[in-house]
N, C-alpha and C positions, 0 to 999 in steps of 0.2 A: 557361421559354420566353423567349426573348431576342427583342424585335419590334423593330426599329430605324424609325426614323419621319425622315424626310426632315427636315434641318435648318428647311427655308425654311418647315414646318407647324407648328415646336414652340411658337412666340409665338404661333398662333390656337388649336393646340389646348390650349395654358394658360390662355386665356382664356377658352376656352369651358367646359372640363372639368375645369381643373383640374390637379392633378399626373399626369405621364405614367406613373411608374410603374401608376397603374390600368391603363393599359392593357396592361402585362405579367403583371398580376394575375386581368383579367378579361377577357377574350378577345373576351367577347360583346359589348364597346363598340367592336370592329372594325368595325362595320356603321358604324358615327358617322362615320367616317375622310373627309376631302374624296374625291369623284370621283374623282379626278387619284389614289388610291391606291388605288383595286380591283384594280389587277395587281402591288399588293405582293408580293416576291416570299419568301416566311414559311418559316420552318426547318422540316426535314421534320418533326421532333420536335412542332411544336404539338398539343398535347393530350397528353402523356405517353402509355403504353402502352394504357390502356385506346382511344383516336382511333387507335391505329396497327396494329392487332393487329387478326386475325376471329378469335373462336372455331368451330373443326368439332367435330362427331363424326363415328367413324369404326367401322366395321361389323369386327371380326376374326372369325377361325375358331371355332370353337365346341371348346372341351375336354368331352368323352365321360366318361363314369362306365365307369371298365375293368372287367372282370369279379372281382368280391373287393374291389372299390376300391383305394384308390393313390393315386400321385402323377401328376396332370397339368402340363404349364406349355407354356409360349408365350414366345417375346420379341415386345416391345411394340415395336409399328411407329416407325424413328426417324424423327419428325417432331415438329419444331414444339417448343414450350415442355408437355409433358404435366400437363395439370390435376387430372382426374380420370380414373377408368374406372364406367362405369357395368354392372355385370356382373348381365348377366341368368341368371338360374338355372332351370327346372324340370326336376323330378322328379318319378316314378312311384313307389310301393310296391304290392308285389303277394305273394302267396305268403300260406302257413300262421304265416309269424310270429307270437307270441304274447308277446313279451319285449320292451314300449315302452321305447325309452332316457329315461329319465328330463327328458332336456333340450328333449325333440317333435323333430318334423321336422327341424329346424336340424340334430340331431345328424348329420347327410349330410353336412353339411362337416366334416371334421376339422380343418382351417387354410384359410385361405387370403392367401396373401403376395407381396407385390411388395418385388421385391428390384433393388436397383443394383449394377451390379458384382461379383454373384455376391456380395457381401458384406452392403452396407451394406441391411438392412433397414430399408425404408420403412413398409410396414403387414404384420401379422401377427397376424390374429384368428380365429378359428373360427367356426365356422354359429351356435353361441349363443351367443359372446361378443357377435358381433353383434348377432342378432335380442333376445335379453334385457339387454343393456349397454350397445353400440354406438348403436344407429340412434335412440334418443330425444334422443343430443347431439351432433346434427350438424345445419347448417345451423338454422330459426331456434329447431326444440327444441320447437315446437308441435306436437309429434303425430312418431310416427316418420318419419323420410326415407324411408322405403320402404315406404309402410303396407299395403304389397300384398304383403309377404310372410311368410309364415304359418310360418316356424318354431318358433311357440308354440306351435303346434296340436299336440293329443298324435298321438302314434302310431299309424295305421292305414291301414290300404290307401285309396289313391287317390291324384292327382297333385296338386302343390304349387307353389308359388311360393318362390321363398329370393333372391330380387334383392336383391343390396349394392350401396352406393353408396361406392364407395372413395376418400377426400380425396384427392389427392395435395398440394394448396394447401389453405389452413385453410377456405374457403369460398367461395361464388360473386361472394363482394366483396373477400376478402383474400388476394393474388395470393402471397403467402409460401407457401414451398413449391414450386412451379413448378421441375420438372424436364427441363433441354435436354437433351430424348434425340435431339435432329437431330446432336449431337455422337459422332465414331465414337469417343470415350473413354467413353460411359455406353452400358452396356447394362443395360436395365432387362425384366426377367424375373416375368410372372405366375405362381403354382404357385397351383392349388387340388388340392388332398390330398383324397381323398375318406374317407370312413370306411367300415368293410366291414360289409357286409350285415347279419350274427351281431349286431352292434354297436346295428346302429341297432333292428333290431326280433327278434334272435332264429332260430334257426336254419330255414332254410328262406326266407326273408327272398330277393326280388328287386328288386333297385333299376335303375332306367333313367333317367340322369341330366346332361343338357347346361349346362353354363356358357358363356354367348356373350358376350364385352365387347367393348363401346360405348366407344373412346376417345376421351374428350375433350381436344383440345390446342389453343395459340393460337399461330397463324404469329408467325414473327420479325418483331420490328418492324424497319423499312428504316434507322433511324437506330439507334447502338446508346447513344444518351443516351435515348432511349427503352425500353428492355430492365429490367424489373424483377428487384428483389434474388434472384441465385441462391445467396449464401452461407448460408442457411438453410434447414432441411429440415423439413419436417411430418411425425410419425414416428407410427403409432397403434401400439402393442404390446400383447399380450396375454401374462399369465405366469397359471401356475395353481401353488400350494403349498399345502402342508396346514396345517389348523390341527391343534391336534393335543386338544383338549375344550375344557371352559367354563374361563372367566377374563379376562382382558384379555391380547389378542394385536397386538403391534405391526410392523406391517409396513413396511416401507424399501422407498421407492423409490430407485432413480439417482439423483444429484446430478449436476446443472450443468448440465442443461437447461432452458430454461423451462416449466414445468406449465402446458395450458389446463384441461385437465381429470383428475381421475383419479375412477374407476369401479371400484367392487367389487361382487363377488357374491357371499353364502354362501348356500347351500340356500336357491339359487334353481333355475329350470323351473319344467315343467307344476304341479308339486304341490307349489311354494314355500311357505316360509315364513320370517317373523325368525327370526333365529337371535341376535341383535343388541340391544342395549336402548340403548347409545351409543355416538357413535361420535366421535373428535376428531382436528383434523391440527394437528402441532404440530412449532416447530422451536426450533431452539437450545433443548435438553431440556423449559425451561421456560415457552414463549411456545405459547399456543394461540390460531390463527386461527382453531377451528372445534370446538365444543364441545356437541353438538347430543343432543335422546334424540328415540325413533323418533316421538314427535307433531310436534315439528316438522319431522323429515325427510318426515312427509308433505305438511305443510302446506307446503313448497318447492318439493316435486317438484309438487303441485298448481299451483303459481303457476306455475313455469319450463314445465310440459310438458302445461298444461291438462289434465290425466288426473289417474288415480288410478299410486301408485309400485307395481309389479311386486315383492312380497314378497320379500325376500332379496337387494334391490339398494340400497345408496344410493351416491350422488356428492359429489365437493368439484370444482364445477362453478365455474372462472375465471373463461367467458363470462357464462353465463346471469345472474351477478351484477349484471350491466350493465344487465338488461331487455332485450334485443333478443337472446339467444341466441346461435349464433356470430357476428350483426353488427354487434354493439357494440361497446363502447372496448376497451382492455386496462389498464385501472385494478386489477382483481384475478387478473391471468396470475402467475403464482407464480414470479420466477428464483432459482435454487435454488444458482445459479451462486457464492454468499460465502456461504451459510450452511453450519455445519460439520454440523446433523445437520439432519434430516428425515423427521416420523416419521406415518404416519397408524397411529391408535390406536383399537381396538374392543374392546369386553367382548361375546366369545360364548357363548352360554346353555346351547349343547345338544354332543351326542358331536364327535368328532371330526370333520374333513368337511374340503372344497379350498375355497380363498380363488380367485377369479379377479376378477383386476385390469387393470384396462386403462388403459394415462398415455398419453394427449395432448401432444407436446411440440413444440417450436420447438428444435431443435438447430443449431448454428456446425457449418458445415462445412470453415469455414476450420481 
């Protein structure tokens, strides 16, 4: 913020207050200023983005559960710098089904993904990567972001809650990420996929099921030295691979991104269990940042998310490290960007089963 102060004031306000830079530093000693400058005339920019911007939310169309499930999607209304989506979910189960999916309720989402440019994906998670992976490391990681929605619950007739809270920026204090969809070069595109009926509970299975997102975006600021960083993207992915039995299995994630977080799950859901005794991430072959057996992955997950850890899930959590969750510093974000390997490494115990892993990342869009 550039404040210019009338020559003929600088010798009274040096000697009253001091060096003048404070007052380009700290805003709030504008009140001090002689009479004679209350109709200073101050750059739109004072106060960077957060003083120049309103956040809205914004009501969209509701995507329907098709009959056999499917793919739904929407484009996202272009306005504004897009934050978040807060996508509200229920669903029904009804019918003779007898054949619970393993993963409860969540299993009704098969994906669901926000996509830029028909290409670049931005988040891509499923109903339980979410409800079981997802939603304990977001925002401050005290309890889940969405604690209203029950896709833990196992399988059985009635109606549900599955509301996601979807990043598009890393959190409601770190404006990284933020997507100009008011721009007619980004089209940014919701799908949620539903899963089919057989799937989630069994044949004869009836599902009746609405997604309604809640878009949250922040108007342009009117100066554009006030306009926060858009050459980075907040990207949540989810992959699922098999393990193939017991031993030690090392999994690769992408290089060159920065890691906030990375999240696995083995024989996890309703009827989880370890599968797991260690687990370590480690890079240039021989360097381990993270060498842990399953007492202390509990005793972390206690500390970071005041609970008890969800059997069959642990984290190599960037944030949480900080003490504040996602609103901490970035003293342990992982850039991946100069090192040649990078390995997260676990010894599993039992048969064969799918790894699902979800990376957290900070990607150059330049």
């Amino acid at each position: 913020m550039n404040i210019l102060i009338p020559p003929k004031y600088k010798a009274p306000w040096r000697a009253e207050h001091g060096d003048l830079s404070l007052v380009k530093r700290y805003p709030e000693m504008l009140p001090g200023l002689p009479p004679e400058l209350d109709g200073l005339d101050l750059p739109r920019g004072a106060g960077g983005f957060p003083a120049n911007t309103r956040r809205k939310v914004v009501r969209q169309p509701g995507l329907v559960y098709p009959a056999g499930g499917g793919l739904t999607e929407m484009q996202i209304q272009s306005t504004g710098l897009l934050s978040r989506i807060w996508l509200r979910v229920t669903a029904t189960i009804a019918g003779p089904g007898a054949v619970p999916n393993p993963f409860g309720v969540s299993s009704i989402l098969r994906r669901v993904r926000l996509i830029a440019n028909s290409g670049q994906e931005i988040y891509s998670v499923s109903g339980p990567g979410y409800a079981w992976l997802l939603q304990d490391h977001l925002e401050s990681e005290y309890g889940p972001a969405t604690p209203q929605n029950q896709g833990r619950v196992a399988v059985v007739n009635g109606t549900y809650n599955l509301d996601m809270l979807i990043p598009v920026s890393v959190n409601f204090m770190d404006f990284t990420g933020l997507l100009l969809v008011q721009s007619r070069q980004i089209i940014v595109t919701l799908q949620v996929d539903w899963e089919t009926e057989v799937a989630v509970n069994g044949a004869g299975t009836v599902i009746t099921a609405t997604a309604t997102p809640y878009v949250e975006f922040y108007t342009l600021p009117a100066s554009p030295e006030d306009a926060p960083d858009l050459t980075r993207a907040h990207v949540i992915l989810q992959n699922d691979m098999a393990v193939p039995g017991a031993g030690e299995f090392v999994y690769q994630p992408i290089q060159t991104p920065v890691y906030l977080q990375l999240v696995h799950g083995l024989n996890y859901g309703v009827a989880g269990a370890d599968d797991v005794d260690r687990v370590q991430l480690r890079v240039e072959q021989s360097n381990y940042i993270y060498d842990s057996w399953i007492d202390q992955l509990n005793m972390e997950w206690n500390t970071f998310h005041l609970g008890a850890r969800p059997a069959g899930i642990w984290a190599f959590d960037f944030m949480a490290s900080s003490g504040l969750g996602n609103y901490g510093g970035a003293r342990d974000r992982l850039d991946t960007r100069s090192l040649t390997s990078f390995e997260s490494v676990f010894n599993a115990l039992g048969v064969g089963t799918v790894l699902t892993t979800i990376r957290r990342m900070i990607v150059d869009m330049q």
